[in-house]
N, C-alpha and C positions, 0 to 999 in steps of 0.2 A: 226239654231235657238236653237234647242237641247243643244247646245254647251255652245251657250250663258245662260240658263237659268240653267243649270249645274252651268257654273261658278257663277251668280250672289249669287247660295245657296250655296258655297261651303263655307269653315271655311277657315278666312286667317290662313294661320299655318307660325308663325315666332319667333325669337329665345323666347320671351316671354312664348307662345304657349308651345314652347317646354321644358321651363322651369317649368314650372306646370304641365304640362303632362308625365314626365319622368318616370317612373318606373323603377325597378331593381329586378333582378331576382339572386337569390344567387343559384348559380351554385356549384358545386366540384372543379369546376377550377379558375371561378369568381365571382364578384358582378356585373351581369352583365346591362346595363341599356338600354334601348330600349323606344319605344313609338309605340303606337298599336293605327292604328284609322280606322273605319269601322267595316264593319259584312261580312260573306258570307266565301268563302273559302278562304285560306290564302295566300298570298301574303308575300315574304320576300327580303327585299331593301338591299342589300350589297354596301358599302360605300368604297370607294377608300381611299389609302393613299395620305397624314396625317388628312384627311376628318372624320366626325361621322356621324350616321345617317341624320343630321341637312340637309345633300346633297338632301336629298329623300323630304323635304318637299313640296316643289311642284306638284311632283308626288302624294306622299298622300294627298292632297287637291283635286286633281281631280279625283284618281282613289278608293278613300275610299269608293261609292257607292256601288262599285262591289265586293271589296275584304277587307278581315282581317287584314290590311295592316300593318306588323310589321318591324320595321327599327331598329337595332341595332348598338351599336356601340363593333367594334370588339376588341377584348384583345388589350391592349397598347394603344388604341384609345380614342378618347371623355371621355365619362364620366365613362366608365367602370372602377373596383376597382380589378388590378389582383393584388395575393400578392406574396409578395419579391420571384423569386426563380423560378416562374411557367413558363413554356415553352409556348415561345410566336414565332409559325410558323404558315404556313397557314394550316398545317395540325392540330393543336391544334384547329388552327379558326372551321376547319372542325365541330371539335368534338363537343366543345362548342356549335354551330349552333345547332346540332342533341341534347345538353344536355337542349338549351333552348325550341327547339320546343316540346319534351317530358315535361321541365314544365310547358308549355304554353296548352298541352294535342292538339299539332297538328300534324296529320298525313301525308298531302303533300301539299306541297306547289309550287306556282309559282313562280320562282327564277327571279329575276329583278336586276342585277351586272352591277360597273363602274370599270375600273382602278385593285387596288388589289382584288377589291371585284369580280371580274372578273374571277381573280384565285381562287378564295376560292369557288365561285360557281362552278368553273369544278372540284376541288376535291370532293366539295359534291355530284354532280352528276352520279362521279365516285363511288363514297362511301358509296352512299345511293340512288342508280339510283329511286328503287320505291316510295321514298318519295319527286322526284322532277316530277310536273305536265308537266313544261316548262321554256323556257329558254330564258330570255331575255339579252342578252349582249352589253353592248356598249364597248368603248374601252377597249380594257386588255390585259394582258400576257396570248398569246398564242403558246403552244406546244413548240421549240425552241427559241423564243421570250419572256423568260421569263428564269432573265432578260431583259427588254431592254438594247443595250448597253451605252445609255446616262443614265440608272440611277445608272450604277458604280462607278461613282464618288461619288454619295452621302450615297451608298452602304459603301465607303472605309470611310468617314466623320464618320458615324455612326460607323465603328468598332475600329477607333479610340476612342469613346466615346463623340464626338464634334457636331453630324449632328447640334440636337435639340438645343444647346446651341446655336451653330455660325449662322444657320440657320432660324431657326424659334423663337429663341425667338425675335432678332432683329425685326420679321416681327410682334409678336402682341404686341410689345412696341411701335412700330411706321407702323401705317396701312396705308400711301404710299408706304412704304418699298415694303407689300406685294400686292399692287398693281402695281408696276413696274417692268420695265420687265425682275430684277435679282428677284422678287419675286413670291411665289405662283400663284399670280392673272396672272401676264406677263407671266407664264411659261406653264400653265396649262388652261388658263381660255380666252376665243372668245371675253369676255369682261371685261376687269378688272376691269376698271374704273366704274363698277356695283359692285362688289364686296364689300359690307357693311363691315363700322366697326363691325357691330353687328355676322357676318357670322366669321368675321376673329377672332372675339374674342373666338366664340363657337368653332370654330378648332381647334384653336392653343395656347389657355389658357390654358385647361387640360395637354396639352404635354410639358408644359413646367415650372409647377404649382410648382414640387417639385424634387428633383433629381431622387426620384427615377421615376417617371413617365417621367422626361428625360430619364432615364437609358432605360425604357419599349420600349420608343419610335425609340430609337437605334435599341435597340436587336429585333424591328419585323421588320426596316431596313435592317439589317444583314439579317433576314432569308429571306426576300425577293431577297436578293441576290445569291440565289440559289433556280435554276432548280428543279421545283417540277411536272410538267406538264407531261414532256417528258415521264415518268413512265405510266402515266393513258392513252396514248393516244386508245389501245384497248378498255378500259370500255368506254372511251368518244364514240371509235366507234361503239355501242354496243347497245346505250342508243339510245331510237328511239320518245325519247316526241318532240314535238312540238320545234322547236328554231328559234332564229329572232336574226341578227345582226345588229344595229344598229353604223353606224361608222363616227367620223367627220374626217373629212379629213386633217385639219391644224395639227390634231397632230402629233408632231415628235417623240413620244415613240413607238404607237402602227399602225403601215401602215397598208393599210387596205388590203396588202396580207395576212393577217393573218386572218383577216372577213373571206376570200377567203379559206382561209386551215380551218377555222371551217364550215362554207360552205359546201365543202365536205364532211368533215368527219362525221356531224352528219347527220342519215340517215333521219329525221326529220322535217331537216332545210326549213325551209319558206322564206331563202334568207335574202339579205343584202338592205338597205338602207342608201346611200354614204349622210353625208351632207355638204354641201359645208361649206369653210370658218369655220365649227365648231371645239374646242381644245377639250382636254383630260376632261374637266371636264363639258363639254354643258347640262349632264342630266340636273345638276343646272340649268341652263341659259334656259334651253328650254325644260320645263314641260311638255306644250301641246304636242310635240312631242313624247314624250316619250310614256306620257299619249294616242298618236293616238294610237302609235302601240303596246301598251300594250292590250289595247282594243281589238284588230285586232287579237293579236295572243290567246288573252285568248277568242273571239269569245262572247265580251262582245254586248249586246242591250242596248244602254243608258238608262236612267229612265228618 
């Protein structure tokens, strides 16, 4: 019942929503833009590649009650303005993260990662262990697993300078494209044929808007194409907050023996939840979920 009367008061958050809601926060490194909804302690949405915060909206619709709920979108990505020149890796992502929480005046945060954003929250963790509460991960690059090896090819696209042109622009000039199964939605996504024009346009418009935001879009391809993980695996063992991994099973970047090796490794871990049948990008597709076990690990009492 709880459940139900949560959702009936919840705010739809959809790309509209997010279009009037946007803020940007002018960083050292960026113009960076994000969307913050609720109160309480902070909560931080890390978005997978070629994804923006836009992924997390369902999550913030249900877990706004309980937390600060702030969703970014990272250098090279969505709406973010880096300029000509500035070093786009996950370890800049790191920084950036730490430069917005200080102007947002936030001290720690519950870290909630999909896909890249997966990697970016175990370097923060690593990097800033006391400003992370806990750890929610769904699928990502983990420890030697990062790269996958299916995302070398398009690792090699981008360092030619082609990913975002031959790739992605085809997909938000014609949004079957990227719903079939040579595109985003068939590669990445449990349901494609749910995949709105309106999501695909909020993805993959900015990354392909102008050369040089092609160009960004490459160069944080490239850098995902090398091993950043394998360095920090001591501070990741080290770090002792609260962690939950959440993992679908269809996908074929991130197998879920790597749930299994962060498992282990964090002394903290609250264990795995396999879901059947779900791809790489299900936070999308499956809110409530998320939303249970976010709940769960943050020790949340509904209102």
């Amino acid at each position: 019942m709880a459940g139900r009367v949560r959702a009936a008061k919840a705010e739809r958050i959809d790309a509209a929503w997010y279009q009037r809601s946007r803020r940007f926060a002018a960083l050292p490194m960026s113009r960076v833009a994000y969307v913050e909804h609720g109160r309480g302690p902070a909560a931080l949405f890390l978005h997978g590649y070629p994804l923006n915060g836009f992924q997390w909206r369902g999550a913030l619709e249900r877990l706004h009650p309980y937390r600060r709920c702030i969703a970014p979108d990272v250098m090279g990505m969505g709406f973010t303005q880096t300029p000509e020149g500035t070093a786009i890796t996950p370890a800049a992502q790191v920084e950036m993260l730490a430069a917005l929480l200080r102007a947002l005046d936030i001290g720690t945060v519950d870290l909630v990662a999909n896909d890249s954003g997966g990697l970016v929250a175990q370097l923060f963790v690593a990097a800033y262990p006391a400003r992370a509460r806990s750890l929610l991960l769904t699928n990502c690059d983990v420890d030697e697993d990062n790269p996958p090896a299916q995302f070398l090819p398009l690792v090699e696209l981008a360092r030619q300078g082609v990913f975002a042109e031959r790739f992605l622009l085809p997909q938000a000039n014609e949004k079957e494209l990227a719903r079939s199964p040579k595109g985003l939605g068939g590669l990445a996504y449990t349901y494609p044929d749910k995949l709105s024009d309106d999501a695909i346009e909020t993805y993959l418009r900015p990354l392909v808007a102008t050369p040089l935001r092609r160009s960004q879009t490459d160069q944080y391809a490239v850098a995902l194409g090398s091993n950043a993980l394998v360095a920090v695996r001591e501070q990741l063992g080290q770090w002792k907050g609260p962690a939950r991994m959440v993992w679908a099973m269809k996908d074929q970047l991130f197998g879920v023996e790597w749930a299994e090796w962060l498992d282990r490794k964090f002394p903290g871990s609250r264990g795995i939840r396999r879901v059947e049948g779900a791809n790489l990008f299900f936070p999308e597709e499956m809110p409530d979920l998320i939303a249970e076990e976010a709940e769960a690990l943050w020790g949340v009492r509904r209102r």
